[in-house]
TORTIDO-925345 format. One record per residue (C-alpha): residue number from 1; residue in one letter; x, y, z. Coordinates in pm, whole numbers, plus 50000, padded with zeros to 5 digits. Each point is the difference from the previous one (the first is absolute). Layout:
// residues N
  pos  code      x      y      z
  NUM     A      X      Y      Z
...
END
This chain:
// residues 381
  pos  code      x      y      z
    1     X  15081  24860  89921
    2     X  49725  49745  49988
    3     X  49735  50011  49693
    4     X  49711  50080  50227
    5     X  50023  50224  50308
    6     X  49722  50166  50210
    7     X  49977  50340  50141
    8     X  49729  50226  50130
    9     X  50038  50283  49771
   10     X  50157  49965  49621
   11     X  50065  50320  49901
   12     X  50057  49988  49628
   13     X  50245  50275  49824
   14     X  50298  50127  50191
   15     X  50012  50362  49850
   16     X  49957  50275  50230
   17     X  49636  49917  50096
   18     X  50061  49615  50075
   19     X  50321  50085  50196
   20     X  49823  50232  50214
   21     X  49670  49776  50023
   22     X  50226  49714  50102
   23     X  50185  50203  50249
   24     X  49727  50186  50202
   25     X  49769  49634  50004
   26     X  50361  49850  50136
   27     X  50000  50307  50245
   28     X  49679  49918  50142
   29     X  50100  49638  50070
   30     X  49823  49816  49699
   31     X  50178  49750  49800
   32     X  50096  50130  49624
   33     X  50146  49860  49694
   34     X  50053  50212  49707
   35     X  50038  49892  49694
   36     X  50202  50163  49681
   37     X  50018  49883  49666
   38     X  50333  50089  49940
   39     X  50181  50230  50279
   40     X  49918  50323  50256
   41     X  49903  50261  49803
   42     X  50040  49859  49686
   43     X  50202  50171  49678
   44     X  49653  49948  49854
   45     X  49742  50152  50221
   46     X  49966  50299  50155
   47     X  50168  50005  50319
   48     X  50348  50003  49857
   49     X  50305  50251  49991
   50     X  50080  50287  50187
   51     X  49812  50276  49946
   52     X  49635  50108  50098
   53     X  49791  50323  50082
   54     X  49912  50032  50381
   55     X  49764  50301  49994
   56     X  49716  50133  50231
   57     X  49812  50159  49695
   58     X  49678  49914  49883
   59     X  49687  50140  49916
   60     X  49804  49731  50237
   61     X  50081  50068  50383
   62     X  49966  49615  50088
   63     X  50331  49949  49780
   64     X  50137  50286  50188
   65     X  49920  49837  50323
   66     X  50121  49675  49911
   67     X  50328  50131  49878
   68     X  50023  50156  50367
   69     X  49904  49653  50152
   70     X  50270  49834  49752
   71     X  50285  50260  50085
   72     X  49996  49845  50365
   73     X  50015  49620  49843
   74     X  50312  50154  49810
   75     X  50157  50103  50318
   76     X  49865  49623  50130
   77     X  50210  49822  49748
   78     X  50305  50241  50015
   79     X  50037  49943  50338
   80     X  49975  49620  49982
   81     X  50268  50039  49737
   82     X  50189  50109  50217
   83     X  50276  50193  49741
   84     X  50114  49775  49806
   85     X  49995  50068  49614
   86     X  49879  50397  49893
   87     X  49682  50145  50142
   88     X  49643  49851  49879
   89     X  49902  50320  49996
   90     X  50184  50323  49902
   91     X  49831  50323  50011
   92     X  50055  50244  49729
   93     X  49664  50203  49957
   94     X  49792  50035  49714
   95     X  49846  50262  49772
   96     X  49681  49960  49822
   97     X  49924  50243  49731
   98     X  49856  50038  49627
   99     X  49664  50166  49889
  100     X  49816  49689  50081
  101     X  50094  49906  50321
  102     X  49797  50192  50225
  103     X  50234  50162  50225
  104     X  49735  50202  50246
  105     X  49812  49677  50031
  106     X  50282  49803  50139
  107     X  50130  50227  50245
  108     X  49667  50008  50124
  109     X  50011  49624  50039
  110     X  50346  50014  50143
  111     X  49890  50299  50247
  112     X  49674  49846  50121
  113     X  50190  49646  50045
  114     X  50297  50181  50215
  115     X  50292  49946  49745
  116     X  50255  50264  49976
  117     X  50053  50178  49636
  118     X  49992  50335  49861
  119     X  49896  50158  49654
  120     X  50257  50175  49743
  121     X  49972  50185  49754
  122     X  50150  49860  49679
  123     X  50279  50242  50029
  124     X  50071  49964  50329
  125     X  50033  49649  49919
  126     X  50210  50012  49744
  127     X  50254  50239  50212
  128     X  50001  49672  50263
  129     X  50039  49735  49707
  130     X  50091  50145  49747
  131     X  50057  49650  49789
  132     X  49646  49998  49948
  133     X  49785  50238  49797
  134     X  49691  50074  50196
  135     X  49742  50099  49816
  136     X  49749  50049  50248
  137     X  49900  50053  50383
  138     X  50201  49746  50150
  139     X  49913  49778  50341
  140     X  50285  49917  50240
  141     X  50014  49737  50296
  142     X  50331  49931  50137
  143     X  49879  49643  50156
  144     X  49956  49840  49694
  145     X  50316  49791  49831
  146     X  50105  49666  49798
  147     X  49943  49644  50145
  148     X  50206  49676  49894
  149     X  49751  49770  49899
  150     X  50254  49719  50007
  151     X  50141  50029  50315
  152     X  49643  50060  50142
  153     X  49919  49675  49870
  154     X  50321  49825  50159
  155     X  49957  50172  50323
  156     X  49631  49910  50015
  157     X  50080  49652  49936
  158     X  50250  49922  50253
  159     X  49791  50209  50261
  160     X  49721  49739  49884
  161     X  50277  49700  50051
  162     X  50118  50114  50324
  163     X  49614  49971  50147
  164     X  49989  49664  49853
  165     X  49919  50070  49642
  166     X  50047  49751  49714
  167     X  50125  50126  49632
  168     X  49995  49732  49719
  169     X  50158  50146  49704
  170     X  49999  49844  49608
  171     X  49660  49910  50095
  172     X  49732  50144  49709
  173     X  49615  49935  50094
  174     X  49785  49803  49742
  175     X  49674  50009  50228
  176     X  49862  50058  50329
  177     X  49734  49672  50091
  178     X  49729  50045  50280
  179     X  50030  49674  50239
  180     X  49783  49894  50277
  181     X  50235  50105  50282
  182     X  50136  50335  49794
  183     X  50207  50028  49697
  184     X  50247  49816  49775
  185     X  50248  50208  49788
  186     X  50135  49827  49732
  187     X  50348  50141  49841
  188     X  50057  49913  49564
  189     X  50239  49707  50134
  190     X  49745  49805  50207
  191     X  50122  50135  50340
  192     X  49726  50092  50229
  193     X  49915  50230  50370
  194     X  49721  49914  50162
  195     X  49854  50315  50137
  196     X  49717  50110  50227
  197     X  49984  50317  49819
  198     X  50173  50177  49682
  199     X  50135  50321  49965
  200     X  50035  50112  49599
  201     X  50228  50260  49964
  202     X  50061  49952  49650
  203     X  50034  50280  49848
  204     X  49984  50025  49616
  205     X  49964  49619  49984
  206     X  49652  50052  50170
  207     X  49802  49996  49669
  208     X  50125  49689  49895
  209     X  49982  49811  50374
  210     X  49673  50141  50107
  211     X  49734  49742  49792
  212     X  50250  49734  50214
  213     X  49976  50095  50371
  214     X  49661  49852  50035
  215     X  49818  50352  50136
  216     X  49587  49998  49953
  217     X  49879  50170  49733
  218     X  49810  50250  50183
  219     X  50346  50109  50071
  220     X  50130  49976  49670
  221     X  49714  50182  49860
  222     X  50096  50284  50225
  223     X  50351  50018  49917
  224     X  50146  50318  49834
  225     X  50130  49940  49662
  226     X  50347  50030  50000
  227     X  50241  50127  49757
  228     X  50375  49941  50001
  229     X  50262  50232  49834
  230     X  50369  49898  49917
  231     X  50144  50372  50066
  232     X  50302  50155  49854
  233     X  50238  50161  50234
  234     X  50308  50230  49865
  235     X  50327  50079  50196
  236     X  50166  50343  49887
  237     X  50368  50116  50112
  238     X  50006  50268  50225
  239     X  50188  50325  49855
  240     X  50347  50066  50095
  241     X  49880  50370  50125
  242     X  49714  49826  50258
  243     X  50076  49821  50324
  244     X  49902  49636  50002
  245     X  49682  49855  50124
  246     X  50012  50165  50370
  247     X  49879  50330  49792
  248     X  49723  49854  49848
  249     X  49634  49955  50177
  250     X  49810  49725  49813
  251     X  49743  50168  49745
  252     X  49673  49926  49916
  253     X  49865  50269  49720
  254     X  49694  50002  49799
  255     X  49918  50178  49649
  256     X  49947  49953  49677
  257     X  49830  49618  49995
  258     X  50330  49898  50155
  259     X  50019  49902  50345
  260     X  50384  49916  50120
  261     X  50195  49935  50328
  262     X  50350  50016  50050
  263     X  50246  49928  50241
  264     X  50390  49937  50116
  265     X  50018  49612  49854
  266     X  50227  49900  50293
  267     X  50180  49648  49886
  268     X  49807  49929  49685
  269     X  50165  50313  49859
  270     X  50313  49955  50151
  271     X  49963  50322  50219
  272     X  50084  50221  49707
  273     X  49609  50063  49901
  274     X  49646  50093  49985
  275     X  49728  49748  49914
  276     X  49717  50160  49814
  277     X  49699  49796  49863
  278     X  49658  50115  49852
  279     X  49749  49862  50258
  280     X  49766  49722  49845
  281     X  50153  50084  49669
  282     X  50111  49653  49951
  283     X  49794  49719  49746
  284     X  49690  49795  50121
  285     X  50081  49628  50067
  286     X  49711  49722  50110
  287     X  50239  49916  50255
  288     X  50385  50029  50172
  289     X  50036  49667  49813
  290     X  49973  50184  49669
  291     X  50310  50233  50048
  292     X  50287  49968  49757
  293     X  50211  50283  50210
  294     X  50064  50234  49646
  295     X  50005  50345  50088
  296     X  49773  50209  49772
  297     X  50178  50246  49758
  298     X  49691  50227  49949
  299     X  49980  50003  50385
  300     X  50382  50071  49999
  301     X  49976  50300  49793
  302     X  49734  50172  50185
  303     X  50154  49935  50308
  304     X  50345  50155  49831
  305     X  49833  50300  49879
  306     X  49815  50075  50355
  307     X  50313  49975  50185
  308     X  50194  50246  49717
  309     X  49763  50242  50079
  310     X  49954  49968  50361
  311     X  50278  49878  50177
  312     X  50293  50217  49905
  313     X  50264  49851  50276
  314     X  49944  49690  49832
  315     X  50192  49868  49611
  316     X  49669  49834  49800
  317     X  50178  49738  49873
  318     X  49887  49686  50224
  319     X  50257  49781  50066
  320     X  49814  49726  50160
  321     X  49616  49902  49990
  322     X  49790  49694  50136
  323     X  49636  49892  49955
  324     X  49803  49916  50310
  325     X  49657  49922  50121
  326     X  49672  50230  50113
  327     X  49703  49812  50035
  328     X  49732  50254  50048
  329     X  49585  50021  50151
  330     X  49802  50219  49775
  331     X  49990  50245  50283
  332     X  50352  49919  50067
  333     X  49916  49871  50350
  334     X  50180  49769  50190
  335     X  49822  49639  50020
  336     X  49996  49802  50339
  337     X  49708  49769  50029
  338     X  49932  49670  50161
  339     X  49742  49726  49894
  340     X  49946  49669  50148
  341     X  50362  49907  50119
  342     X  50181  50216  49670
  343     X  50077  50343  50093
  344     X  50170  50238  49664
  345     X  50243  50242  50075
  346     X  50055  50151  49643
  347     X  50030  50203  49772
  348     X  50192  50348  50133
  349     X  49903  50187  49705
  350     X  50379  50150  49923
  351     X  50005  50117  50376
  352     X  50040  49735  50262
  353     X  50309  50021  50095
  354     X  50002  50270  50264
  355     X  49752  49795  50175
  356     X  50170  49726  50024
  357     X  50074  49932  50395
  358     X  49621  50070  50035
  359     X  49875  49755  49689
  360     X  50070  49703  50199
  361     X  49795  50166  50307
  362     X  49702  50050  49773
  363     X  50034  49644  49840
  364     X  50025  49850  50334
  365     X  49708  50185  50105
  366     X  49780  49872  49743
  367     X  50096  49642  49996
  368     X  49942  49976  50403
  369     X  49681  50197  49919
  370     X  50067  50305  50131
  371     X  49865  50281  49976
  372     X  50299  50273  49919
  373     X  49993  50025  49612
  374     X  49891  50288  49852
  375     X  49677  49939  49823
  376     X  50127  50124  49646
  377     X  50242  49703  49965
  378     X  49680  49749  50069
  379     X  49873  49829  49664
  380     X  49705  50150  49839
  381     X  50045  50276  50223
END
């Protein structure tokens, strides 16, 4: 590889948002490059291992509706796939539940929108799983499941490579400078892509990049502030008495100033499993760069104690954890904006990844300017 090359888009980041940014621009017929400071989904960053939520339910019908329009991108990808490796995509249900999470007002989302679910009681529930102890009116949709963020990322990428795509890996950003004729992106090492236009799709590295992609500070002034989390994430041995992770729906449950999700934890807990994690109960850094990647004992003890109480099918006694990244809007809004040549796809607010065959739609939507993104991912909207 030469020190300089030259390419119409530079798409910089290959998590799960530059992978599919890269591949739907290379789907269209336009010239890509991504570019990934260390590898695809990075150990790092937020795209990586095998296990996140794919659910339709959410208190804002455009997320619901987007989630639909994602579902068919998943069947997209799958199908170019073609087989090989495990499913993107495996369905398992979910349950939402707990005094604060506004059961009736979801399935009134879900029922407006089309999606299939039904309400249980919290005994009724607990006769169907009984692993978990319900402790309120409980939502079910069958359609929702666990996604491999991983092998999303790989199968994006070599969709991406097969329309002509180009991934340069080991290849960290120091700046983006405006030229003339379009863009040169400068790597730590003194490599550079010359660009026409540039696709950031950062993630929690955004903070510390954005002051060097050259955007106008109208734009700048506009931006949300962001705030990036390095979250704690807990793997607890199933009990000998409950079947393995085809019993369990992924759970999203809400009470008591503790939000937490769990699901099956697929490879990263060696099939034997649930992940459970507090949601945005992780520490406050200024940027991804700031990480050191030490779970937090507090957090590890409050996660412990939620899952003794309500997850009887499950041991609590983790027996793996992991930090990773959320990097979050105050609203908790996706961001996809474009100014003068630099479009932002960033930050998914702990809840990207379902979305992720449609991401690259919306990115490639803004940096042609289109019109198809949602007005609530705009800056300053």
């Amino acid at each position: 590889m030469s020190a300089r090359e030259a390419s119409r888009f530079v798409v910089i980041g290959a998590g799960l948002a530059g992978a599919s940014t890269a591949w739907r621009l290379a789907q269209r017929g336009y010239e890509a490059t991504v570019v990934e400071r260390r590898v695809p989904a990075t150990p790092d960053g937020s795209s990586h291992g095998s296990a996140r939520i794919f659910r339709y339910a959410y208190e804002k019908p455009l997320y619901v509706r987007l989630v639909q329009q994602a579902a068919r991108g998943w069947a997209e990808l799958e199908a170019l796939k073609a087989g090989s490796g495990g499913p993107l995509l495996t369905r398992t249900g979910a349950v939402d539940f707990g005094v604060d999470r506004g059961v009736p007002a979801l399935a009134a989302v879900l029922a407006a929108e089309g999606v299939d679910h039904e309400v249980l009681t919290a005994a009724q529930a607990r006769e169907r799983w009984p692993q978990i102890a319900f402790d309120s009116p409980v939502l079910h949709h069958p359609q929702a499941g666990v996604l491999d963020p991983l092998a999303t990322v790989l199968a994006m990428l070599d969709a991406a490579r097969a329309e002509g795509a180009r991934v340069l890996t080991g290849w960290p950003v120091a700046r983006v400078e405006r030229r003339a004729a379009g863009f040169l992106v400068r790597a730590a090492d003194g490599r550079r892509v010359e660009a026409e236009r540039v696709i950031v799709a950062a993630g929690g590295w955004l903070p510390a990049l954005l002051g060097e992609l050259g955007l106008p500070e109208s734009f700048l002034r506009a931006f949300p502030p962001l705030q990036v989390r390095q979250e704690n994430a807990f793997h607890f041995p199933y009990r000998e008495e409950v079947a393995a992770a085809e019993a369990w729906p992924t759970v999203v449950h809400k009470g008591g100033g503790m939000p937490v999700y769990a699901l099956p934890g697929g490879r990263d807990a060696a099939y034997r499993g649930h992940k459970v994690a507090e949601f945005n109960g992780g520490r406050r850094l200024a940027s991804a760069a700031r990480q050191d990647g030490i779970v937090d004992p507090v957090n590890r003890a409050r996660v412990t104690d939620f899952v003794a109480h309500a997850f009887p099918g499950l041991a609590p006694d983790p027996y793996a954890e992991a930090t990773c990244l959320f990097t979050n809007t105050p609203a908790e809004d996706f961001l996809v904006d474009e100014a003068e040549g630099v479009t932002i796809v960033s930050a998914c607010s702990g809840h990207g990844a379902k979305f992720a065959p449609l991401l690259g739609e919306l990115a490639a939507e803004a940096a042609l300017g289109g019109t198809g993104v949602p007005g609530e991912f705009r800056a300053g909207a």
